[in-house]
C-alpha positions in Angstrom: 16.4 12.1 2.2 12.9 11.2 1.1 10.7 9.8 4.2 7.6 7.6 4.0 4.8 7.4 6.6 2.5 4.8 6.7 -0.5 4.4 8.6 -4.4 2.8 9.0 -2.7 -0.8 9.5 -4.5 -2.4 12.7 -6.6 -6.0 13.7 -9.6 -6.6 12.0 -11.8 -9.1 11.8 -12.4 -11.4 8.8 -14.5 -10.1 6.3 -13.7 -5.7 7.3 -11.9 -3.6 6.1 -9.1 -1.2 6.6 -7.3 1.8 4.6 -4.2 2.8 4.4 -2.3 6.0 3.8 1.4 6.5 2.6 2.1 10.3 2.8 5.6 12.5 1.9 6.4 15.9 1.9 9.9 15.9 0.0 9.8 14.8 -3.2 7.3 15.7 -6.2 5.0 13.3 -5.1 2.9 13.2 -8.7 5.5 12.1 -11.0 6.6 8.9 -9.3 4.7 5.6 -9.4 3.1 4.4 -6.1 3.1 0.9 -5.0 2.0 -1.4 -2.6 3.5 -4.3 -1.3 3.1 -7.0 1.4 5.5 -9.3 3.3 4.1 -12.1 5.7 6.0 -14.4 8.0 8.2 -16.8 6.4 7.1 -15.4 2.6 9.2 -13.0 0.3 7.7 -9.2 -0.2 4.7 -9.4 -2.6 3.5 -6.3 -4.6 -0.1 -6.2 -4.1 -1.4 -3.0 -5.8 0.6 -0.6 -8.2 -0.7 2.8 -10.0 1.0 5.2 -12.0 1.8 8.4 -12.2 -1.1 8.7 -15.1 -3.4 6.8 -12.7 -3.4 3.3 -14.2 -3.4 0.3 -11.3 -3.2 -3.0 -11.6 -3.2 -5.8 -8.3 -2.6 -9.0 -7.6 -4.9 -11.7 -8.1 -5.7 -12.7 -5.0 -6.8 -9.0 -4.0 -8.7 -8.0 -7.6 -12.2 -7.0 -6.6 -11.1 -6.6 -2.7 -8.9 -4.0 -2.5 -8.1 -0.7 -4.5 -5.2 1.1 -4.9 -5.4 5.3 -5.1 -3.8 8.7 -4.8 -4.2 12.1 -4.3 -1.5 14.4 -5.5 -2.6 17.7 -3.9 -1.9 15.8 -0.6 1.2 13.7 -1.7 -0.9 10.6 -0.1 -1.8 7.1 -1.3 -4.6 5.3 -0.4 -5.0 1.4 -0.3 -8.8 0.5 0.8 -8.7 -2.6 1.9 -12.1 -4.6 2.2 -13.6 -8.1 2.5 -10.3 -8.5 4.6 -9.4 -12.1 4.8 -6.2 -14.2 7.3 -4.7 -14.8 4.5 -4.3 -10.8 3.9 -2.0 -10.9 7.6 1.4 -8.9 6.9 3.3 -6.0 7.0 1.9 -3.9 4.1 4.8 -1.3 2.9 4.3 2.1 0.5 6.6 2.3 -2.3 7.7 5.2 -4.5 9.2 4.8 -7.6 10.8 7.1 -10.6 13.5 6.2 -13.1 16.2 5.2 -10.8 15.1 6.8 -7.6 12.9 4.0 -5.3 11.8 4.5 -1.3 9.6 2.8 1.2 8.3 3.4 4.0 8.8 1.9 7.7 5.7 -0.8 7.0 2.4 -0.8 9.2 1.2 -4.3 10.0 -2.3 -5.6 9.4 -3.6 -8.6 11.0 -7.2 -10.1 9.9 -7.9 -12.6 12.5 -11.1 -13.2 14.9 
């Protein structure tokens, strides 16, 4: 069984910022592709940030220029800096592993950007 820990979600204020971590200590963390994604009330699980295992990201629009995704392999951990936080950014932010047919997530930690 391959676990998922998230954490660094919180309350902000508009316009801070925040980082999050996704760490795991079963699998060879290096070879899978690491994902975020985002589900608020009433809306469908968004991916928000992606990077592979050869470090190449890509993000959603609406966070390009905001947030960045990263990882560190020697720590099995991924990173999602999250800055110039906005209301609209309010959800439960899950990590995501992926390889061929093997996919996890973690438990979610929940961000709220309000004032």
């Amino acid at each position: 069984q391959v676990h998922l820990v998230e954490s660094g979600g919180g309350l902000v204020q508009p316009g801070g910022s925040l980082r999050l971590s996704c760490i795991t200590s079963s699998i060879s963390f290096s070879i899978y592709s690491l994902a975020w994604y985002r589900q608020a009330p009433g809306h469908e699980r968004e991916l928000v940030a992606s990077i592979t295992s050869g470090g190449s990201t890509n993000y959603v629009d609406s966070v390009k220029g905001r947030f960045t995704i990263s990882r560190d392999n020697a720590k099995n951990t991924g990173y999602l800096q999250m800055n110039s936080l906005k209301p609209e950014d309010t959800a439960v932010y899950y990590c995501n592993l992926k390889y061929l047919i093997n996919n996890y997530w973690g438990q979610g930690t929940q961000v709220t950007v309000s004032s």
